[in-house]
N, C-alpha and C positions, 0 to 999 in steps of 0.2 A: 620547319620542325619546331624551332620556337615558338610561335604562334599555337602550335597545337600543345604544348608543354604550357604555356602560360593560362591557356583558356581552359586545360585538363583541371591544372591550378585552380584558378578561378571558380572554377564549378564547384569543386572540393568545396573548398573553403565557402561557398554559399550555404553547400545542405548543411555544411555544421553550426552555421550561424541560424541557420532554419530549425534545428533542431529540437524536442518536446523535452524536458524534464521530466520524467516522473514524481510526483509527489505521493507520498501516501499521511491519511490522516484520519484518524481512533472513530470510531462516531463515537460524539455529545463531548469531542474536545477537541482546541483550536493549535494546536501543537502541529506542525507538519513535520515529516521525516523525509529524507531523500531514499530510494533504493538500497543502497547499502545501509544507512541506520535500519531501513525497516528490517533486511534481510538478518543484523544483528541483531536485534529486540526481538524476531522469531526463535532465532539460535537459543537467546539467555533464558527463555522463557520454556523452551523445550529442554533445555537444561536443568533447570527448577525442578520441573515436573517429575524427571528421571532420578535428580537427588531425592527427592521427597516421597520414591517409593512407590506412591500410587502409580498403577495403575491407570494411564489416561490418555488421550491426547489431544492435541491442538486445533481445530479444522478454523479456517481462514474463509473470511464470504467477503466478496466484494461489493459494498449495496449499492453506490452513484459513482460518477464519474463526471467532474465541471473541467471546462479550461478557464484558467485562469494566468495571464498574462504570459502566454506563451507556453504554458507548463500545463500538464494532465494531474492534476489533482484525483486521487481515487479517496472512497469513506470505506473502510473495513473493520472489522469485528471480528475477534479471535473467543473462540468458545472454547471452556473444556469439554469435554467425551467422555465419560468415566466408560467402562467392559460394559455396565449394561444398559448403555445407551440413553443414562440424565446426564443434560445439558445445564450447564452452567456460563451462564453468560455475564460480564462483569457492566453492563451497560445494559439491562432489560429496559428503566426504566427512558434513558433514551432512546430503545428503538422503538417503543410507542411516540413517544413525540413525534421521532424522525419520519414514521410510515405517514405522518399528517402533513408533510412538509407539501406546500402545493396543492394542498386540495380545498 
């Protein structure tokens, strides 16, 4: 019974050392955030929007996805939405860049 406790153990404690991070990071900037910063920095933001009245809202696009050093790195971009349907993006001019990246 011990043996099967100790190796249940064991197991446990492997996938958590195996385990991915999320990272998220702006495209055209070098700042990472973990899950909860990101899930904060949507909240403040969606916050703003609703003090300031207009009209609008948030949509979230996820363009790449790298591993790096054991962690899942994602590159996202938060756009406004205004009711009828112009876009505002705070990073146009890097996501021309970034559509080159690779090719």
């Amino acid at each position: 019974m011990k043996k099967l406790i100790l190796s249940s153990l064991f197991l446990f404690i492997c996938l958590l050392c195996y385990s991915q991070e999320k990272l998220y990071k702006e495209i055209g900037k070098t700042q990472t955030l973990t899950s909860a910063e990101y899930e904060v920095l949507k909240q403040v933001k969606y916050k703003k929007f609703e003090n300031s009245g207009m009209v609008m809202k948030l949509e979230e696009s996820i363009l790449d996805s790298t591993q790096i050093n054991g962690s899942m790195v994602y590159t996202y971009k938060l756009e406004r939405v205004f009711s009828n349907g112009f876009r505002i993006s705070p990073n146009a001019s890097f996501e021309k860049v970034y559509s080159l990246y690779g090719k």
